[in-house]
C-alpha positions, 0 to 999 in steps of 0.5 A: 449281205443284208443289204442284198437281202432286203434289195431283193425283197424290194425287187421281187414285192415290185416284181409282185406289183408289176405281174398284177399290172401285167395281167389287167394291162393285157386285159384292157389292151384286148377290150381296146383292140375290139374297137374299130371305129371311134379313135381319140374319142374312145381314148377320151371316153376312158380316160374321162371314166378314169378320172371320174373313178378317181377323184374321190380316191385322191380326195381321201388320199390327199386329206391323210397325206401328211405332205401339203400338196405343191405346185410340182405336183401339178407341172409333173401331172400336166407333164404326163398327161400330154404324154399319155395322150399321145400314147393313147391316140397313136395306140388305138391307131395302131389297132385300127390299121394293124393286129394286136399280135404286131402292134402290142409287142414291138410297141410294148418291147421298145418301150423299156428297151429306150427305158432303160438305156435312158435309165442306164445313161441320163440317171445313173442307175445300174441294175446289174449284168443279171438285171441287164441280160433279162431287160434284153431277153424281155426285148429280144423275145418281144420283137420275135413275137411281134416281127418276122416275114409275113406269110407267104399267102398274105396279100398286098393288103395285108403286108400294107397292114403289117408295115403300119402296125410295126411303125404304130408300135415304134411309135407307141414305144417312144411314147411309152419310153417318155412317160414311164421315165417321166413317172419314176422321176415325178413319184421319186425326184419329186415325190408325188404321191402315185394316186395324187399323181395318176389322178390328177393327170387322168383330171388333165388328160380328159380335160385336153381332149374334150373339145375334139371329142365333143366336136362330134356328139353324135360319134360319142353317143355311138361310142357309148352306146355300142361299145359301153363295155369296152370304155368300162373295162378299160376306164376301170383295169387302166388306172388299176395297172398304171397305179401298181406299176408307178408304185413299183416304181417307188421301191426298185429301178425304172430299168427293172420295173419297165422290163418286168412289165412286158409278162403282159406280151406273152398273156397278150401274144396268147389272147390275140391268138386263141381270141382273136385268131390271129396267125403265127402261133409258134413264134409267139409262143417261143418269143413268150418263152425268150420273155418269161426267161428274161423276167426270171433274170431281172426276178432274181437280180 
């Protein structure tokens, strides 16, 4: 009884950390949509803030660690770095070729969907029937937000639109799938301290992308000087989210963690909407509630 007990203390504190996350993610995912020009030099723009930002924090973090730093550590980083990049390119694609209300979702709902299959199946973990039926909710109220037939007065041009949004977000959720399963097995199996870890690969991450970027200074500069806003906002709320998420990580299972995270669609589905004036509210709404029911699920798991 006091193992249940204090396992769903564990679960709802994760829970806690994961909804902050939720809320910033969606946040720095609206600022990213507004830019339609720019591509892998704005994922570089941010990233490179990021790792700015945090260089003193892991600073401070690694001088009061009482672990020697090692070697794996920076195998684990370079690891996620290239997989963080990857999502971050074909991410700000998908919103430069389709809505917000598409590509979010189904990028965002597939993500855990192979998250936790790969939990359940290469590391053995197992969440429960309860934890299980709201990681599906989750998944299923996604893809009823992000997918259906187009309206019927939408032209060619539009239906174009929406078949690349859904392929961008596919493809986005693989990428989300890899690193979110990376990163329990780098700040558990290997014990890298999360700021260290995050850090570090924000380190890495700009240093891969800065010959491209730089190809074009011109485009930099424009970046910077239009969309400065943007780059802040999600330089800043990006590490702040990743950071709860992997220390939620620490403290329950990937295949609870990577489903929770998914309150950001329903706070994403509505910003696309009243902000954006994207269509189809009804359907958002009520795969938003489909979401809150499985969140609810894997709360009380």
């Amino acid at each position: 009884m006091r193992g249940k007990r204090e396992r769903s203390v564990v679960n709802a504190t994760a829970l806690s950390f994961v909804v902050i996350a939720a809320v910033i993610h969606a946040g720095w995912n609206l600022a990213a949509k507004r830019i339609r020009r720019g591509g892998a030099r704005f994922v570089w723009a941010y990233y490179s803030l990021s790792a700015v930002l945090l260089v003193p924090v892991m600073v401070v973090s690694l001088a009061v660690e009482p672990q020697r730093p090692q070697w794996t550590w920076l195998f684990a980083a370079v690891v996620t770095a290239v997989f963080h990049v990857t999502y971050g390119v074909v991410l700000q694609r998908g919103y430069a070729v389709g809505d917000l209300s598409v590509v979010y979702p189904v990028a965002r709902g597939t993500g855990p969907l192979i998250s936790v299959l790969a939990a359940v199946v290469l590391l053995g973990e197992r969440p429960g029937v309860l934890g299980l039926v709201g990681a599906f909710l989750v998944v299923a109220g996604v893809l009823v937000i992000g997918t259906g037939r187009a309206p019927a007065h939408a032209d060619a041009a539009d239906r174009v639109a929406r078949r690349k949004g859904l392929i961008y977000g596919l493809l986005t959720g693989l990428t989300i799938a890899a690193y979110t399963l990376w990163d329990a097995h780098s700040v558990t199996g290997l014990g890298v301290p999360p700021i260290v870890y995050f850090g570090t690969g924000a380190i890495v991450q700009s240093v891969l992308m800065t010959p491209y970027a730089l190809k074009d200074r011109e485009e930099v500069s424009w970046l910077w000087r239009e969309h400065k806003r943007e780059v802040l906002v999600v330089g800043v709320l990006s590490p702040v989210a990743y950071l709860l998420v992997l220390y939620a990580l620490q403290i329950a299972p990937v295949s609870l963690v990577a489903p929770a995270r998914e309150l950001s669609i329903v706070l994403g589905g509505l910003a696309a909407w009243l902000v954006l004036g994207e269509a189809n509210a009804v359907r958002r709404l009520a795969g938003s509630v489909v979401v809150l029911a499985g969140i609810t699920a894997i709360a009380m798991a």
